[in-house]
Structures are given as structure tokens and as C-alpha cells.
C-alpha positions in Angstrom: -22.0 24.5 -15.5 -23.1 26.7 -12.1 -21.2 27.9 -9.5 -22.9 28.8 -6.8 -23.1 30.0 -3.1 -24.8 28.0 -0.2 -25.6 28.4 3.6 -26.3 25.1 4.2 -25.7 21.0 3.1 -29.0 20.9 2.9 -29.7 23.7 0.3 -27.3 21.8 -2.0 -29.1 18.7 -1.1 -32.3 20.4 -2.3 -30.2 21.8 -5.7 -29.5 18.7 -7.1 -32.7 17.3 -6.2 -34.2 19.6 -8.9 -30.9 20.1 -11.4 -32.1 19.6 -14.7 -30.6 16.6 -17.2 -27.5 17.9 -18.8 -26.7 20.4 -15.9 -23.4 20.5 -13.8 -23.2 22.0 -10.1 -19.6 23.1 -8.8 -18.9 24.4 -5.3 -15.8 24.7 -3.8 -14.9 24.6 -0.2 -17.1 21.6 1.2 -16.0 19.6 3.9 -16.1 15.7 4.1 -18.5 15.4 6.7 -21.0 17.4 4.5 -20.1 15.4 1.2 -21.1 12.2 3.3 -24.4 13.6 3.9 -24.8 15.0 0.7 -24.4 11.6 -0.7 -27.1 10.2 1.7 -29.4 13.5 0.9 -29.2 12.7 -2.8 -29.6 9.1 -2.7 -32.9 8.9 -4.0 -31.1 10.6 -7.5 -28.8 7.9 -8.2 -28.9 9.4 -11.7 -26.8 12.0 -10.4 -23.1 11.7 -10.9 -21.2 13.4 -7.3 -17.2 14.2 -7.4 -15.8 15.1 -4.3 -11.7 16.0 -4.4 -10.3 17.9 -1.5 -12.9 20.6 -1.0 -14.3 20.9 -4.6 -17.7 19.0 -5.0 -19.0 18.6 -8.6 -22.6 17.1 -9.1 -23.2 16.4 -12.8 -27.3 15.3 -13.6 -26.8 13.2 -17.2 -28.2 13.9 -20.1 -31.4 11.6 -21.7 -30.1 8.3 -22.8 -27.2 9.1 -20.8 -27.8 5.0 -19.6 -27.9 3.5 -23.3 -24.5 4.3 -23.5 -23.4 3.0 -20.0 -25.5 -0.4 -20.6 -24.1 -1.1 -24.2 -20.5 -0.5 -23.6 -21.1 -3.0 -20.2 -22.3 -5.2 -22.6 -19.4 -5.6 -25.2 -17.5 -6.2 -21.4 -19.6 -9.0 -20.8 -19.2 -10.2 -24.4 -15.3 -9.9 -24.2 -15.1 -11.7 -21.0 -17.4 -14.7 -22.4 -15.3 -14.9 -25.5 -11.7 -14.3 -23.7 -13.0 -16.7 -21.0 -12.2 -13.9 -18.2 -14.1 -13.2 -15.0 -15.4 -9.8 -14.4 -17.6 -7.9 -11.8 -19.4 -5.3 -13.2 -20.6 -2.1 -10.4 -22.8 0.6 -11.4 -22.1 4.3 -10.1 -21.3 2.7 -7.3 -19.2 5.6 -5.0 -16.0 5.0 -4.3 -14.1 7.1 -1.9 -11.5 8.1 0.4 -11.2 9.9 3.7 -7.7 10.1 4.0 -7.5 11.4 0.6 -10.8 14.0 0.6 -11.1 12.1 -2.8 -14.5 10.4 -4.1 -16.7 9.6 -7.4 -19.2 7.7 -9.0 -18.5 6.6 -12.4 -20.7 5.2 -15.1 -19.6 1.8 -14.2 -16.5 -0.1 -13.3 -15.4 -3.8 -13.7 -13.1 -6.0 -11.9 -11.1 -8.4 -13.7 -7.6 -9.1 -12.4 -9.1 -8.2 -9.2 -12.2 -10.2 -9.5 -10.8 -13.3 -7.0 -10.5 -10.6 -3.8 -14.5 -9.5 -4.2 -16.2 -13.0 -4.6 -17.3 -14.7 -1.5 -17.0 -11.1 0.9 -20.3 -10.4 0.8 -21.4 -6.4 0.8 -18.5 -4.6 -1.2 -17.1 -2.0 1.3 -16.2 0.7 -1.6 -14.2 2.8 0.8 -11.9 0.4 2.1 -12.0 -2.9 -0.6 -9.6 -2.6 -3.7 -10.4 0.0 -6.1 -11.8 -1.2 -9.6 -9.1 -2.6 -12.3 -11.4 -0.2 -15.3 -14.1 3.0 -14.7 -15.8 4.2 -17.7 -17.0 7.7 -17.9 -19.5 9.1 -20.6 -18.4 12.4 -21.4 -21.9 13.4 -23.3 -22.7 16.0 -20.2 -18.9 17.2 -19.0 -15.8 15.8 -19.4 -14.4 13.4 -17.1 -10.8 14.7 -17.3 -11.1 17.0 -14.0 -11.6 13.7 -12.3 -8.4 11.6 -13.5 -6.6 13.3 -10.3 -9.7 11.4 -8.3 -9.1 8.2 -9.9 -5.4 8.0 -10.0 -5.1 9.0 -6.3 -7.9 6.0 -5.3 -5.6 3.6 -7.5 -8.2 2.8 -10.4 -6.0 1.2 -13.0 -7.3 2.2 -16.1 -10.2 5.0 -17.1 -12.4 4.7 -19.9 -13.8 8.3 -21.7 -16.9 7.9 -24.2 -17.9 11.1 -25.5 -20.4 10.3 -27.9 -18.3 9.7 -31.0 -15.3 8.1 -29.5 -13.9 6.0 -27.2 -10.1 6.6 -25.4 -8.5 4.2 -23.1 -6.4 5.9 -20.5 -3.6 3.7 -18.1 -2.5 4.5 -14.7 1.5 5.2 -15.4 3.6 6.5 -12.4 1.0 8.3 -10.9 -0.3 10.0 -14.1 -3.2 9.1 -16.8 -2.0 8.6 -20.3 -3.7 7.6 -23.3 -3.0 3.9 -24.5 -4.1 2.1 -27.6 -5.4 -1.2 -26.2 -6.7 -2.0 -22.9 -4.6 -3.9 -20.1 -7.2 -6.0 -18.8 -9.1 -7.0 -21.8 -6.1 -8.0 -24.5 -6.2 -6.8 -28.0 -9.0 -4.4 -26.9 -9.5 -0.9 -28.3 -11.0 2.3 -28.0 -12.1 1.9 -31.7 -13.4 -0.9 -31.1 -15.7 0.1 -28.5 -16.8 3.3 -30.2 -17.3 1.4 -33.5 -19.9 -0.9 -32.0 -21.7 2.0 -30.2 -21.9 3.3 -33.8 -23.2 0.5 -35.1 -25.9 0.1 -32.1 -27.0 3.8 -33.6 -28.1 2.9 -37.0 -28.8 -1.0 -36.2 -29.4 -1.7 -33.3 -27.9 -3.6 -29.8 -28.8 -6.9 -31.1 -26.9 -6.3 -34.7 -24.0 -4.3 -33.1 -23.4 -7.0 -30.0 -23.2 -10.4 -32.8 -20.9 -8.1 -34.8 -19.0 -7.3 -32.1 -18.9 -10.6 -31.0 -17.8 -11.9 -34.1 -14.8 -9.4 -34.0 -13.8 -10.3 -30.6 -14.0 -14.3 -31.9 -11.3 -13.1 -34.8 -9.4 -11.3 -32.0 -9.1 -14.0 -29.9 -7.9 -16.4 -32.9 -5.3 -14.3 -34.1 -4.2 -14.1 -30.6 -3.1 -17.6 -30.6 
């Protein structure tokens, strides 16, 4: 991680155009109005992961095969959904933010699910003003995430997923705070093992063996469910 000190929005702009994978920039005392343009300066990065929360701006550039992770776990989503017979909305880093709050980020992804009904048929999503996403999943292989559950919890996201490589922890929105929970609220019967076991299994053989046997599993989940 680097600290450092900057004249201008567009020096920082030009800093995270060339931080390197696996490298985390911090600086404190940055108003909105520059974050915004920040944003817009680094858009051609959308690797780059930007935190904004009142003042402190964080820009975290993933590590290689940083994505891999993101695309799997999306998948076993998708797979969950199918098998549970659920709607969903996946988003990318998508940023969603606040003014009122001084609060923004860009996780790895995010789904909708009990929310899915408000953002079909709206067109555009407006991430600043629309409903904030029922689950956000961070992949902690670069930084951890957990400087950002003040971000999320103040935006309203529901439930925050934390993959750091080995394991997977569901987190739940509970009067105001993040704590751990075993299964998800959204996706029923759902765990963090789960998850992490099938990422495991994707290692040694591959998506296509680790998404039937994860599909399998959810199929067994869903029957003893009944």
C-alpha cells in the first residue's frame, strides 16, 4: 500500500493509470467533486477497483487472475438461481455511490435478487440514486475489503461477500453493522463453504468439473429443502 501526496486530480489520475497489479493507492483529504472526476479520468482502467468514503480515496489495481475468481463465483450465482428458480441481475464493478453520504465503491460484482422486479424494464440503471444491490462480493487476494463494510452498510447493501483466496465469508447487514452469517439470505441453504469449496475444486479440475459438481450439490440442497 502507498500513501502519497498530490497537487493535483489530475496527478492521481495519471497514478493509477500506471499502478502496477497488486498495488493499493491511499490519499486522504479528497473532495467529491475531485473523486467524480477521478472516476471519469480512470475510466479507461476499469480494472481498477476506486473507494471513496468521506475524504479517504483508496484505488486498489488487482492482482493477475484477479477476474477468474469474480467470473466463477458469478457463475455458481447463476447456477443457484437456475436451480432455486430465482431471478437475479448480475453488475460488474459497477460504482455505486452517494453524495449525501461522501460514500462510494466498486466491488467485484453484485447481484439483485429480492430486488430484481424494481430494475427490469427502467432502462439505464442510475447507480447513485436506484436501490443498492441485495449481495456485493469482494476478492480479498489484493487488500481486504473490510475498510469498506462502513461504505456498504451506509449505501444499504444487504449482504457482503469476502473471498480471499482460500475462503469464502458471508457477512449480513444487522442494525447498521456487518456480521458474519453462516448461510446467505438471498440464496437459501447457501454457504460460504460452499462457495469456497467449488473455487477449490475449479483449481485442480477445472470450471466445467467444479460448476456440474456444484450443481449437483445445489440440486441435493434444494431437495432436502422440501
Amino acid at each position: 500500500m502507498r500513501s502519497m501526496s498530490f497537487q493535483t486530480a489530475d496527478e492521481i489520475v495519471d497514478a493509477g493509470e500506471h499502478l502496477p497489479n497488486g498495488a493499493t493507492l491511499v490519499i486522504d483529504q479528497i473532495s467529491w467533486d475531485d473523486y467524480e472526476y477521478l472516476l471519469e479520468g480512470l475510466a479507461d482502467r476499469p480494472g481498477l477497483r476506486i473507494s471513496y468514503d468521506c475524504g479517504r480515496l483508496e484505488i486498489v489495481s488487482p492482482s493477475k487472475g484477479h477476474g477468474r475468481y469474480e467470473r466463477l463465483i458469478e457463475g455458481l450465482v447463476l447456477i443457484f438461481c437456475e436451480v432455486f428458480h430465482l431471478k437475479f441481475e448480475a453488475f460488474g464493478s459497477a460504482t455505486w455511490k452517494d453524495r449525501s453520504l461522501a460514500k462510494g465503491n466498486e466491488p467485484e460484482c453484485a447481484y439483485y435478487i429480492r430486488k430484481v422486479e424494481q430494475m427490469l424494464g427502467k432502462g439505464p440503471i442510475d447507480f447513485e440514486s436506484g436501490p443498492p444491490p441485495d449481495i456485493a462480493v469482494e476478492v480479498d487476494i489484493t487488500r481486504s475489503s473490510l475498510t469498506k463494510f462502513s461504505i456498504y452498510a451506509a449505501l444499504g447493501v444487504a449482504e457482503v461477500w469476502r473471498y480471499d483466496g482460500k475462503r469464502c465469508r458471508f457477512y449480513g447487514l444487522i442494525e447498521g453493522r456487518f456480521l458474519e452469517i453462516q448461510t446467505s439470505d438471498f440464496l437459501p441453504g447457501l454457504t460460504g463453504q460452499m462457495i469456497a469449496e467449488a473455487v477449490e475444486l475449479c483449481k485442480t479440475a477445472g470450471q466445467d468439473e467444479a460448476r456440474k459438481t456444484f450443481r449437483r450439490r445445489i440440486k441435493s440442497l434444494k431437495k432436502e429443502n422440501r
